[in-house]
LODO-507106 format. One record per residue (C-alpha): chain; residue number from 1; residue in three letters; z, y, x. Coordinates in Angstrom, 3 decimals, always signed. Each point is the difference from the previous one (the first is absolute). Layout:
% LODO-507106
SELUM   kette    nr   rest          w          v          u
SELUM       A   NUM    ala          Z          Y          X
...
% end
This chain:
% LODO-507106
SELUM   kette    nr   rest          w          v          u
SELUM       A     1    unk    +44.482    -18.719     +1.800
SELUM       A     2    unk     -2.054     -1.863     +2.387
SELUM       A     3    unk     -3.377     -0.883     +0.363
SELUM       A     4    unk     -1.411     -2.947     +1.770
SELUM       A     5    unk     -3.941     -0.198     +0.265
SELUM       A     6    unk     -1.810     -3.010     +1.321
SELUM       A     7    unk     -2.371     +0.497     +3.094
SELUM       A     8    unk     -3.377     +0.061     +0.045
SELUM       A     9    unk     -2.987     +1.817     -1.751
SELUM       A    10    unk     -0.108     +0.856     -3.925
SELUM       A    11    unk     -2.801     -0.559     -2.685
SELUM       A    12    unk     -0.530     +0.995     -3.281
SELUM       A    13    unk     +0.385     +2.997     -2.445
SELUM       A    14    unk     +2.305     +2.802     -0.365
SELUM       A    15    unk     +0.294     +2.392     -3.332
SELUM       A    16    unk     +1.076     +3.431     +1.744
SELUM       A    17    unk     +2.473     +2.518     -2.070
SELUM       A    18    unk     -0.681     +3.048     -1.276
SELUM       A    19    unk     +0.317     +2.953     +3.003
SELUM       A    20    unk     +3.295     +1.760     -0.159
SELUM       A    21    unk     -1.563     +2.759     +1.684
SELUM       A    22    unk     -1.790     +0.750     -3.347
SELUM       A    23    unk     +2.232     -1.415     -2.384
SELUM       A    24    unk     +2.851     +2.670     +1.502
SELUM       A    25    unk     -2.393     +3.263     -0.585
SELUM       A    26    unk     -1.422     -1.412     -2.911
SELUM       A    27    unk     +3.308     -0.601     -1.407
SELUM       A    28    unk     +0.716     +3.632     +0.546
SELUM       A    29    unk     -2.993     +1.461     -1.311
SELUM       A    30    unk     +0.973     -1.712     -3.231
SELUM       A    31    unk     +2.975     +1.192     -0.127
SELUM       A    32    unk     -0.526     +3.541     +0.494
SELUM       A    33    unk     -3.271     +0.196     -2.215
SELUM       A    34    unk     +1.932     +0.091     -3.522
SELUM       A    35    unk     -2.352     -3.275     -1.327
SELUM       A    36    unk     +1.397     -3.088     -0.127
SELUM       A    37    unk     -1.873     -2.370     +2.147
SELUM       A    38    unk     +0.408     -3.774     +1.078
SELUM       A    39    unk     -0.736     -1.393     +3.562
SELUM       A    40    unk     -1.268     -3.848     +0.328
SELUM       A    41    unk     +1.317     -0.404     +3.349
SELUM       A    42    unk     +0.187     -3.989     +1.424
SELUM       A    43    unk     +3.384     -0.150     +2.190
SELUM       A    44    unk     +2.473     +2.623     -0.556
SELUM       A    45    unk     +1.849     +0.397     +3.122
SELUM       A    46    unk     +3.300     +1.626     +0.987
SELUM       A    47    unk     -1.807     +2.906     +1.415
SELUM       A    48    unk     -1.505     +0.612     -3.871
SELUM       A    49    unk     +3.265     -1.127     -1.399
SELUM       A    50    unk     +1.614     +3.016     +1.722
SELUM       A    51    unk     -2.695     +2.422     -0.728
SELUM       A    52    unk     +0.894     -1.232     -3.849
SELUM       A    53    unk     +3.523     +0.010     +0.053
SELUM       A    54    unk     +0.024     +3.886     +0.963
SELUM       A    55    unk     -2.863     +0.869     -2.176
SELUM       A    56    unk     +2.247     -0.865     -2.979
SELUM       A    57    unk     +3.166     +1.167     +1.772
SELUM       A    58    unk     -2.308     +3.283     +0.094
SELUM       A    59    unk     -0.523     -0.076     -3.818
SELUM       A    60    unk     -3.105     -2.136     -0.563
SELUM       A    61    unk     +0.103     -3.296     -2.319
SELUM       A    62    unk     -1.388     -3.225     +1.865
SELUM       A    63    unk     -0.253     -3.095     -0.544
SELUM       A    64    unk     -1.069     -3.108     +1.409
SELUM       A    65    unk     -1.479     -3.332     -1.375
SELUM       A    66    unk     -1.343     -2.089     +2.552
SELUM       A    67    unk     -3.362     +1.617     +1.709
SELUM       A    68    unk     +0.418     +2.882     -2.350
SELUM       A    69    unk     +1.891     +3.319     +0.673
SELUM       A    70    unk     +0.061     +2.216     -3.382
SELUM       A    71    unk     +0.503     +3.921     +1.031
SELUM       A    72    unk     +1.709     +2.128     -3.053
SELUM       A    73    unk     +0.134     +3.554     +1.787
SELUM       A    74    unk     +3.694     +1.684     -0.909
SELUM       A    75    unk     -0.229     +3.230     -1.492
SELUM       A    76    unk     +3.572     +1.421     +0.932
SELUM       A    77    unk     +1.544     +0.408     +3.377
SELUM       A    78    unk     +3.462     -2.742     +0.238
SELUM       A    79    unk     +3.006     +1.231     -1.201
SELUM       A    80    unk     +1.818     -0.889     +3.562
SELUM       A    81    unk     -0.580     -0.079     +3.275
SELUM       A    82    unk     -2.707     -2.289     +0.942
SELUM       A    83    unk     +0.660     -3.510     +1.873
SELUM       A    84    unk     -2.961     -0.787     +2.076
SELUM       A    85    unk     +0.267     -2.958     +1.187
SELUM       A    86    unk     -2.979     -0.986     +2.834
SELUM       A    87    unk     +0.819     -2.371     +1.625
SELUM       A    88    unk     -1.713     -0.295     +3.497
SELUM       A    89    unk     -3.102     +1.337     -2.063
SELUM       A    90    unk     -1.076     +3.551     +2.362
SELUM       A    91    unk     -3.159     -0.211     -2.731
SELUM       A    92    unk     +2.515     +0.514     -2.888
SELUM       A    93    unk     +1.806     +2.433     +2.070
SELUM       A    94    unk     -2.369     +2.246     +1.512
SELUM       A    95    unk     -2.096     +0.076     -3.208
SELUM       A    96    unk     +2.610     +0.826     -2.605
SELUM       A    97    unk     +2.437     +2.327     +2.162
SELUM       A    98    unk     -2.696     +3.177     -0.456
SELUM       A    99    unk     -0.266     -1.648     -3.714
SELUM       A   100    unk     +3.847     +0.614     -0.280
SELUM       A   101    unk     -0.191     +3.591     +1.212
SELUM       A   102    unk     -3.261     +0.792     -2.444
SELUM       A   103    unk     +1.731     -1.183     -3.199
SELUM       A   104    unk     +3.319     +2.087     +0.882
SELUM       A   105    unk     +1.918     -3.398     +0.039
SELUM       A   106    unk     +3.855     -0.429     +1.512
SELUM       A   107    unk     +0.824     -2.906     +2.174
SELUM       A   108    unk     -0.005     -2.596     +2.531
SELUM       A   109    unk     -2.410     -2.489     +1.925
SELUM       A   110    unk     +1.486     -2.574     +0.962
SELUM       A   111    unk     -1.524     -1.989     +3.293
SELUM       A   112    unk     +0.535     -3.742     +1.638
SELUM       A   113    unk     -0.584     -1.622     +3.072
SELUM       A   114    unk     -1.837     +2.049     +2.335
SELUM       A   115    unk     -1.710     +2.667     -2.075
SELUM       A   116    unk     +3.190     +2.443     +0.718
SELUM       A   117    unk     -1.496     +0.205     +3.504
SELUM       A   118    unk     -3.525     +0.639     -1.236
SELUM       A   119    unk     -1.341     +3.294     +0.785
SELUM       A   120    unk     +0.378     +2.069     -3.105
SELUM       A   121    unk     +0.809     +3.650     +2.100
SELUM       A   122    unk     -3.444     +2.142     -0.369
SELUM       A   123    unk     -0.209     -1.286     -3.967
SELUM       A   124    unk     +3.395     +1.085     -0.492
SELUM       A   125    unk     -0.767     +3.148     +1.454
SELUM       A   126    unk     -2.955     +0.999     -1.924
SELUM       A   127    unk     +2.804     -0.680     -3.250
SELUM       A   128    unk     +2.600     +1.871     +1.106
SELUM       A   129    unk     -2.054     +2.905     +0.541
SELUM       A   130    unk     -1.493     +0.196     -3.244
SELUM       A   131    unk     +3.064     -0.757     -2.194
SELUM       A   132    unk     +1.436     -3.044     +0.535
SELUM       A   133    unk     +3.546     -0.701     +1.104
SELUM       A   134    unk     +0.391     -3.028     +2.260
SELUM       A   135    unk     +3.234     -1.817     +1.826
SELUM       A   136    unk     +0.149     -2.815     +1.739
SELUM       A   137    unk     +2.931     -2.418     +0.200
SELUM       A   138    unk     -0.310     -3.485     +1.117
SELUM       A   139    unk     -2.550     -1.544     -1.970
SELUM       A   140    unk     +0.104     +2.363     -2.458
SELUM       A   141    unk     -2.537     +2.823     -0.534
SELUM       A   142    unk     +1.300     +2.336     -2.507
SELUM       A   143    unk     -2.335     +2.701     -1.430
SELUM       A   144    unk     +0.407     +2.962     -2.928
SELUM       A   145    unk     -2.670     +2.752     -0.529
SELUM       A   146    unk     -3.088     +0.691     -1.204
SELUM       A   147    unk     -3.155     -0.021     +2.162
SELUM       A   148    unk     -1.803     +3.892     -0.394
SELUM       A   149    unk     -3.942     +0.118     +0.257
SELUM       A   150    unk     -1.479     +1.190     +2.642
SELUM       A   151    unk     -1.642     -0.609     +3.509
SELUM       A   152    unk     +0.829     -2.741     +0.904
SELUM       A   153    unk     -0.954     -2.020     +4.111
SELUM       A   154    unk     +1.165     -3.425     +1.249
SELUM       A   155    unk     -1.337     -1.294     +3.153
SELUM       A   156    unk     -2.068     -2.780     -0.493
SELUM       A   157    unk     +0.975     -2.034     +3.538
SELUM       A   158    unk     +3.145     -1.301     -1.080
SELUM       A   159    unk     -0.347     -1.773     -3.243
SELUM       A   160    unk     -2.580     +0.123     -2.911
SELUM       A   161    unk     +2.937     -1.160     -2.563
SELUM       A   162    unk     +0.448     +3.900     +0.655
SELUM       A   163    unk     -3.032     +1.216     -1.333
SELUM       A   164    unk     -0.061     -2.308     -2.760
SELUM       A   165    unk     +3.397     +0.721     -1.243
SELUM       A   166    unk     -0.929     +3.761     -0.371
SELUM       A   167    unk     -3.140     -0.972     -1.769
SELUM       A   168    unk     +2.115     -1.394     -2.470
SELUM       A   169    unk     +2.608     +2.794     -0.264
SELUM       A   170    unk     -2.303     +3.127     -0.091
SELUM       A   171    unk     -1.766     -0.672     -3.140
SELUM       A   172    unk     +3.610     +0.440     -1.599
SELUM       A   173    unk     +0.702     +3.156     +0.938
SELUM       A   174    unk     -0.494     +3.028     -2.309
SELUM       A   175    unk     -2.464     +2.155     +1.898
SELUM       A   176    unk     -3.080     -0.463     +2.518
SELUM       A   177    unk     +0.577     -1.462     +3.599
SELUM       A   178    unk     -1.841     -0.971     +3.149
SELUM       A   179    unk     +0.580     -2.846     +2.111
SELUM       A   180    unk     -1.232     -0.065     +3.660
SELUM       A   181    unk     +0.495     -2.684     +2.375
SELUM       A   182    unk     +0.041     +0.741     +3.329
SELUM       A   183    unk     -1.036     -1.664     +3.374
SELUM       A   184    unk     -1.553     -3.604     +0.397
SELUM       A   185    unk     +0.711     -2.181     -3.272
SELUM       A   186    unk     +2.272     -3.358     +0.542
SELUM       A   187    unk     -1.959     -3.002     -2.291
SELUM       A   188    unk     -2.389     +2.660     -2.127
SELUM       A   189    unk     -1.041     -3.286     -1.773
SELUM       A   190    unk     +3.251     -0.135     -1.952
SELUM       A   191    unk     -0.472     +3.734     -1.082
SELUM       A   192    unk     -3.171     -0.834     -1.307
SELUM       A   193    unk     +1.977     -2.491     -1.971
SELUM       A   194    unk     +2.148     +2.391     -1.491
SELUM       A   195    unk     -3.404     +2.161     -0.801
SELUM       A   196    unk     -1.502     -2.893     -1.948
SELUM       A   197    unk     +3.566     -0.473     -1.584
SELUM       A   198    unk     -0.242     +3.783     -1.519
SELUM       A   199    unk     -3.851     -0.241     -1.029
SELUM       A   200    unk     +0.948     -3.087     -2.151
SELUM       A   201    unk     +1.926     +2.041     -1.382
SELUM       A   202    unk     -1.536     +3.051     -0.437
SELUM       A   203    unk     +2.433     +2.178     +2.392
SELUM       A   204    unk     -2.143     +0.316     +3.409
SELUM       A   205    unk     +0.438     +3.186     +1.701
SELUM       A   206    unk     -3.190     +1.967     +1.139
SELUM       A   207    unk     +0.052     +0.164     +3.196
SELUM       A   208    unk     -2.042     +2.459     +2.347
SELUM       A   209    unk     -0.174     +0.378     +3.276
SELUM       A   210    unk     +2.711     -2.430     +1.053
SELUM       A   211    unk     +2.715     +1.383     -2.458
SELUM       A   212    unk     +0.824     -1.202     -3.425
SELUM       A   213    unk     +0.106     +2.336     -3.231
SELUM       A   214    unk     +2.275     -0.861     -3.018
SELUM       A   215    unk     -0.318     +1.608     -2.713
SELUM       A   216    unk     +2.401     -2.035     -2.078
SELUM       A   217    unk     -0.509     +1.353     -3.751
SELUM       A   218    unk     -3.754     -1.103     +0.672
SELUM       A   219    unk     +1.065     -3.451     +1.416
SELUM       A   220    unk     +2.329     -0.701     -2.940
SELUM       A   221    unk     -2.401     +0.854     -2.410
SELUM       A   222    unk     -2.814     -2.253     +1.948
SELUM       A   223    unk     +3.112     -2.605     -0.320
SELUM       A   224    unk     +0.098     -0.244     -3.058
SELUM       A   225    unk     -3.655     -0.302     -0.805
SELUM       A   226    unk     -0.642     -2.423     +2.628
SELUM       A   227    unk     +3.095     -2.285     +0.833
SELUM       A   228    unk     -0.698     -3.636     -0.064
SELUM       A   229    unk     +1.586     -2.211     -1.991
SELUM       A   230    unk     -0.463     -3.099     +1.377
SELUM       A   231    unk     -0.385     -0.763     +4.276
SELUM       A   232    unk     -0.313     -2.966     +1.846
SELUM       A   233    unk     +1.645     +0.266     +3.134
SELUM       A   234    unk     -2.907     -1.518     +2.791
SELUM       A   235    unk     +1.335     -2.682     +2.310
SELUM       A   236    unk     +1.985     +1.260     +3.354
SELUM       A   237    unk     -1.773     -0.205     +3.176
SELUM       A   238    unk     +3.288     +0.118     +2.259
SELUM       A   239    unk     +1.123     -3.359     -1.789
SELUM       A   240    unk     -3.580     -1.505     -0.119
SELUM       A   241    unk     +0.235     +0.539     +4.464
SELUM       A   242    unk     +2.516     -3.027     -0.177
SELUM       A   243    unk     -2.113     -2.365     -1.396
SELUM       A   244    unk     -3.333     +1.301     +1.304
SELUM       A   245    unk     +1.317     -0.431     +3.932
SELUM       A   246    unk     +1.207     -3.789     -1.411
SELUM       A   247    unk     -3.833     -0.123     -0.050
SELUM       A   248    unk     -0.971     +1.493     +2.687
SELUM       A   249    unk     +2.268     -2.792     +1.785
SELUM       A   250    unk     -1.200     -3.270     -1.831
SELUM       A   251    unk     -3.471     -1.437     +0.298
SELUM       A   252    unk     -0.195     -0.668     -3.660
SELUM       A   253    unk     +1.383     +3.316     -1.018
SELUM       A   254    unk     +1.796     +2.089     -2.922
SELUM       A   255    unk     -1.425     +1.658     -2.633
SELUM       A   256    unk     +1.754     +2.976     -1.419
SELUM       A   257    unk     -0.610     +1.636     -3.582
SELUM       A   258    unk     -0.735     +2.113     -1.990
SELUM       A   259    unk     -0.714     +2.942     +2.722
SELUM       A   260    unk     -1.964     +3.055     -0.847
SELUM       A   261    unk     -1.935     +0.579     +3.452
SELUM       A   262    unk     -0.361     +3.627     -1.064
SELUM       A   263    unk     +3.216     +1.105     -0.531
SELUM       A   264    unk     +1.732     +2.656     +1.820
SELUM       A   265    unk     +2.754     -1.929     +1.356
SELUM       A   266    unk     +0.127     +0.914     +3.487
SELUM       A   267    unk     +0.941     -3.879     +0.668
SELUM       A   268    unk     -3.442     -1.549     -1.107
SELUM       A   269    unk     -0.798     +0.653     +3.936
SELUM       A   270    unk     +2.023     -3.103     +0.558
SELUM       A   271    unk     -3.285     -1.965     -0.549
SELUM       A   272    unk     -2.017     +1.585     +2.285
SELUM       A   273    unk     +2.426     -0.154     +2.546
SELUM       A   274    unk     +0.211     -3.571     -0.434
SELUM       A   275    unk     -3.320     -0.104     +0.125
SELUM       A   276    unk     -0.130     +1.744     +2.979
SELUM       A   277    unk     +2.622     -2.626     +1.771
SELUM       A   278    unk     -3.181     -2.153     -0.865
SELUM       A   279    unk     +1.580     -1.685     -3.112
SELUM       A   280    unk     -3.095     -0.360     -2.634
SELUM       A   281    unk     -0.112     +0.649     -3.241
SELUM       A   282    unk     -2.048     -0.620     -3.281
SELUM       A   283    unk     +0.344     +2.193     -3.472
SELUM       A   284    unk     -0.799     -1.017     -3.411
SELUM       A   285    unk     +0.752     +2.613     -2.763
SELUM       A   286    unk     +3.957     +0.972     +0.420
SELUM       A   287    unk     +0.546     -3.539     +2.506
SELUM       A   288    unk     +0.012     +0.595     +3.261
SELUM       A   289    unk     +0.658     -3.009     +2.638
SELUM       A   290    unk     +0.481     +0.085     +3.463
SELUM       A   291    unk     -0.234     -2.980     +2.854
SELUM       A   292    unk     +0.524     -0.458     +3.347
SELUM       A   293    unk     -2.734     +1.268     +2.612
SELUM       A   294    unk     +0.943     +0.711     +3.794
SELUM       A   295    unk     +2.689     +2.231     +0.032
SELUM       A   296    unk     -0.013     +2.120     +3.123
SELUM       A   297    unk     +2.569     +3.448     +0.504
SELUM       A   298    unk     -1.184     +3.328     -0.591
SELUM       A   299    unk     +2.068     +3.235     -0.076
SELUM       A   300    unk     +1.410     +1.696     -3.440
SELUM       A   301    unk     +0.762     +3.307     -0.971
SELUM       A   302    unk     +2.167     -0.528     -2.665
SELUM       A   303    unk     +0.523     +3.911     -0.593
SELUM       A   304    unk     -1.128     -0.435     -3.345
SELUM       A   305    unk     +0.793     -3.670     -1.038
SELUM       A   306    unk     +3.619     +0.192     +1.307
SELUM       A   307    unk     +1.121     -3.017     -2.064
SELUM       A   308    unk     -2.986     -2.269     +0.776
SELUM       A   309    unk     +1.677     -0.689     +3.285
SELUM       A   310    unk     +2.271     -2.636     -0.523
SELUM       A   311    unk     -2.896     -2.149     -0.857
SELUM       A   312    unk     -2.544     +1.107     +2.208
SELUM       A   313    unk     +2.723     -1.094     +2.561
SELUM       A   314    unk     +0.304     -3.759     -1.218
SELUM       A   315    unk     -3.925     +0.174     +0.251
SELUM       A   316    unk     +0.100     +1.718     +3.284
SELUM       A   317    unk     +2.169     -3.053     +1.227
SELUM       A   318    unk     -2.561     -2.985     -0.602
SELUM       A   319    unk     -2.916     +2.361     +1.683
SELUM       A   320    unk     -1.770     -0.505     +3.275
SELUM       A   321    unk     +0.723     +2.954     +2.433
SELUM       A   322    unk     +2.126     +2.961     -0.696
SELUM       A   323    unk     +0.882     +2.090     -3.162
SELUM       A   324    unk     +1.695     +3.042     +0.167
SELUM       A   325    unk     +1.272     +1.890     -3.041
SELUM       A   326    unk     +0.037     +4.135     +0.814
SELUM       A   327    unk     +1.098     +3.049     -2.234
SELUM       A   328    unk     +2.656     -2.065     -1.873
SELUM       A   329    unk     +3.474     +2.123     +0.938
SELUM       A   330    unk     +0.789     +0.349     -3.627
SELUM       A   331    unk     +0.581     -3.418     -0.341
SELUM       A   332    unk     +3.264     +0.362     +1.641
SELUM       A   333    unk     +1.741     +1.665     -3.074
SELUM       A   334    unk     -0.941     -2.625     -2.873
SELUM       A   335    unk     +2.288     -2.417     -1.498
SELUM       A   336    unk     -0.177     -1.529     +3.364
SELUM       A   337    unk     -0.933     +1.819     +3.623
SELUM       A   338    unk     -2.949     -2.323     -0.830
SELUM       A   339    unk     -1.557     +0.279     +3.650
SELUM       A   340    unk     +3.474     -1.706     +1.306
SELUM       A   341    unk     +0.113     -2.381     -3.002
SELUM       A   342    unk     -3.788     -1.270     +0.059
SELUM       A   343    unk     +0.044     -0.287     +3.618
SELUM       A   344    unk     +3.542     -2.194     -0.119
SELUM       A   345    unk     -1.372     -1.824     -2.917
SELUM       A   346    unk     -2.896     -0.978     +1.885
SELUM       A   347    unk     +1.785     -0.809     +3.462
SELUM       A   348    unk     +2.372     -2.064     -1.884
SELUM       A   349    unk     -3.152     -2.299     -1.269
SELUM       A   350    unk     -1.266     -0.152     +3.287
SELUM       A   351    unk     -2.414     +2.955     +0.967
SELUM       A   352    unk     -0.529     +1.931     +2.274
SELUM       A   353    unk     +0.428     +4.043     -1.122
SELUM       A   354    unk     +1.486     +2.819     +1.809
SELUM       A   355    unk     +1.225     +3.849     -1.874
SELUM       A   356    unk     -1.098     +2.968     +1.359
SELUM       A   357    unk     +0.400     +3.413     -1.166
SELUM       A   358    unk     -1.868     +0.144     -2.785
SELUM       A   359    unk     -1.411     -3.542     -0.852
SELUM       A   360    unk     -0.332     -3.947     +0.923
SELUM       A   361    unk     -1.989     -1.460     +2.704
SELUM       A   362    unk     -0.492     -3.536     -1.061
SELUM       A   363    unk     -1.338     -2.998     +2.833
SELUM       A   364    unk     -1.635     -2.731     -2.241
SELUM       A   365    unk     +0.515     -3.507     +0.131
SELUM       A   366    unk     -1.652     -3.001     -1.572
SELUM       A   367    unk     +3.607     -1.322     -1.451
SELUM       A   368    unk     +3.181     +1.311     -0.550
SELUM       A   369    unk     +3.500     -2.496     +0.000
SELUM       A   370    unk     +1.476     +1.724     -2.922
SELUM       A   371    unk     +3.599     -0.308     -1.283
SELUM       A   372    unk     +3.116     +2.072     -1.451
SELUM       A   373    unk     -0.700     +3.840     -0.849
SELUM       A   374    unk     +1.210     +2.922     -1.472
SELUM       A   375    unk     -1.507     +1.964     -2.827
SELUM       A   376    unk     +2.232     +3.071     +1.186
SELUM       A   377    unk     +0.081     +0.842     -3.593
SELUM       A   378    unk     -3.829     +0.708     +0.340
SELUM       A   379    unk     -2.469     -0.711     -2.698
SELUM       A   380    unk     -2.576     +0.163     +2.283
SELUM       A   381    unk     +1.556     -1.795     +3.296
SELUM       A   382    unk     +0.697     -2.768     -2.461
SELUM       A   383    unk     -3.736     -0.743     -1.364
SELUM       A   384    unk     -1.320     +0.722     +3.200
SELUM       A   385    unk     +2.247     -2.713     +1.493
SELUM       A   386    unk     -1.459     -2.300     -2.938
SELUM       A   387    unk     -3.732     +1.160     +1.419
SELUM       A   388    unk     +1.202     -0.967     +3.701
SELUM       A   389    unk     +0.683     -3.252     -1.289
SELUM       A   390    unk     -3.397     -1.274     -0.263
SELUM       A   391    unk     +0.212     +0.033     +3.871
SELUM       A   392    unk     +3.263     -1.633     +0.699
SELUM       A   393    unk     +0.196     -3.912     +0.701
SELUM       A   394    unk     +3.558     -0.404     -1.114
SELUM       A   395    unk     +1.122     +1.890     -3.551
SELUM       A   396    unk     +1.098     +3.459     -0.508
SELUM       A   397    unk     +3.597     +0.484     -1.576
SELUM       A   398    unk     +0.096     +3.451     -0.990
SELUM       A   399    unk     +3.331     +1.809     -0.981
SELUM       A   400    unk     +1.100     +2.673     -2.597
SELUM       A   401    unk     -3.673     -0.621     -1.650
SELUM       A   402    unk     +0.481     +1.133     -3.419
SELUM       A   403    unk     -0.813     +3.691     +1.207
SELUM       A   404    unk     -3.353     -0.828     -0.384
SELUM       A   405    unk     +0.635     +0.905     -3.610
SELUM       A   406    unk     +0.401     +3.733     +1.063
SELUM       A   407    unk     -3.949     +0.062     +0.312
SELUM       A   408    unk     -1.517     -3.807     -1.077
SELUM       A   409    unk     +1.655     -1.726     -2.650
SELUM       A   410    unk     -1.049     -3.724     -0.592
SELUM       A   411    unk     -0.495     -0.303     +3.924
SELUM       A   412    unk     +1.396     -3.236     +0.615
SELUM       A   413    unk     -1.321     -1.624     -3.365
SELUM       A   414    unk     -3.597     +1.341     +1.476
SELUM       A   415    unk     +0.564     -1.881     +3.487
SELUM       A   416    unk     +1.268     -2.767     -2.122
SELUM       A   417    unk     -3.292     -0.149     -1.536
SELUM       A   418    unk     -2.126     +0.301     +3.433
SELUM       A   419    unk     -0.463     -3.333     +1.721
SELUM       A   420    unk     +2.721     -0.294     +2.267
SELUM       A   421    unk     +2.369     +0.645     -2.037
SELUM       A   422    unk     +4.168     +0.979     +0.275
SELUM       A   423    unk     +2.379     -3.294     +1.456
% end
């Protein structure tokens, strides 16, 4: 489908979706706690859909009725060989592979789009040394064995999903194990995430001195005592950074709720990095809005908020001066290369932006022309196109734009709702 947004600034209000960062380990914790639980979680996306569809390929009874996501945990392991089907979700993968291996389970992942080429190696390794038997054909990941406790180490530069996905598995097993991540930590935010996911639930490791000590008899026990029955899942702050940089473009600005300004999200940092660009902005409770100021460049390291940059970028191209984006090489193996897609998105509305290495370098103007684009099959390419908009004299025509339900559903019906509107 294509997408054709109207020129020019947006005002008004935006309800933001439930985080799919959360909903995905909280949907997990619930199904590995033995309690039945039910998740109130606004937008389910594809991402979440996946994470659900192999849940209950894995055993578990789920269903879904509207904004509310009803966790039966299965007691008995499936008859046949598990289908897992993912998607382009490396969330749903990377979390529920070491799942797989702790629960003994037989069968295959199978992965679209992009996420084949994904970096899954050191993961995998850490499996296959402990008990898990795993062959790759195509986009097919086939896997048999059962996980042994242990020591276990995962280096902690490559991907969090990683960490998070043995935090998950470990608790499983039947004896004591350690986990110990090595080396700098990629996005420590989003393990944190994962930690607050297992206190909810009354499964957090201890942890001492860097490594993490599961005792899982004691965990299942403080499970059962402690599980909650009913969550919320909090408002996303990677899909509120759409709609918050529509406001930091537009002199009568965007307000964005309901955001919880504490949370651990390691996205929330889009606002002060608006702020920063010298966008200003005013709270009230869980509504946040944003306005123009005078934008001028600054330089990003986007080490930790890989998937803010897409954004930033559109922001980047209405600023005074110079922006350049730094520590962002990962980007280049997500559903798009999404340093080559953002910076051809960009260029083909008019600005001025140049790849290097590892990042963007972005020249501001005070307009862009706008025109014809491509989504490349990228949630993120495609709202940030939608932000760029609000710079662009002529309208943007956006193609292949229902990916943006991977991440954001409702997107279009939102900017349909903003003043400016869809042609």
């Amino acid at each position: 489908m294509n997408q054709v947004i109207l020129p020019g600034p947006r005002r008004g209000t935006a309800e933001i979706p439930a985080s799919k960062s959360r909903a995905h380990r909280l949907l997990i914790c619930a199904a590995l706690t033995g309690r039945e639980t039910e998740l109130i979680c606004r937008g389910i996306s594809r991402d979440i859909e996946a994470t659900v569809r192999c849940l209950r390929a894995m055993g578990h009874r789920i269903e879904i009725r509207g904004d509310r996501i009803r966790i039966q945990p299965g007691a008995e392991k499936p008859e046949h060989p598990a289908e897992l089907r993912c998607g382009e979700s490396g969330s749903t993968l990377r979390f529920l592979l070491p799942v797989a291996g702790a629960l003994g389970l037989e069968g295959s992942f199978f992965l679209e789009g992009r996420l084949p080429e994904r970096p899954l190696q050191p993961l995998e390794d850490v499996l296959s040394e402990k008990g898990m038997r795993l062959e790759r054909e195509g986009s097919e990941l086939r896997f048999s064995g059962r996980l042994r406790p242990g020591a276990y180490e995962i280096p902690g530069n490559i991907s969090s999903q990683y960490v998070t996905g043995l935090l998950f598995a470990l608790p499983l097993l039947d004896g004591q194990s350690t986990l110990t991540v090595t080396g700098p930590i990629e996005s420590a935010d989003y393990i944190a995430m994962t930690e607050e996911a297992l206190e909810q639930f009354g499964i957090a490791p201890e942890k001492r001195d860097g490594v993490y000590h599961i005792s899982p008899e004691a965990l299942r026990t403080a499970a059962e005592e402690n599980s909650p029955r009913v969550i919320r899942v909090e408002a996303d702050w990677s899909s509120a950074a759409f709609p918050l940089a529509m406001g930091a473009l537009s002199p009568e600005g965007v307000t964005v709720w309901p955001m919880n300004r504490d949370s651990r999200q390691g996205d929330r940092r889009i606002l002060s990095l608006l702020e920063e660009f010298g966008a200003r902005a005013e709270t009230e409770e869980d509504r946040i809005t944003l306005r123009r100021g005078t934008l001028r460049g600054m330089d990003i390291d986007a080490s930790a908020i890989p998937d803010l940059v897409p954004v930033l970028a559109a922001v980047a191209a209405g600023a005074e001066g110079e922006t350049v984006i730094r520590h962002a090489e990962r980007l280049r193996l997500k559903e798009s290369d999404r340093l080559q897609s953002t910076a051809e998105m960009l260029r083909g509305l008019g600005a001025e932006v140049r790849e290097t290495a590892d990042g963007l370098i972005i020249r501001g103007k005070t307009e862009l022309r706008g025109g014809r684009v491509s989504s490349w099959n990228d949630h993120r390419i495609a709202m940030a196109a939608a932000v760029a908009a609000g710079l662009c004299r002529e309208p943007v025509e956006i193609t292949g734009a229902e990916c943006t339900e991977k991440s954001f559903p409702g997107f279009w019906e939102l900017m349909d709702g903003l003043k400016g509107g869809q042609a």
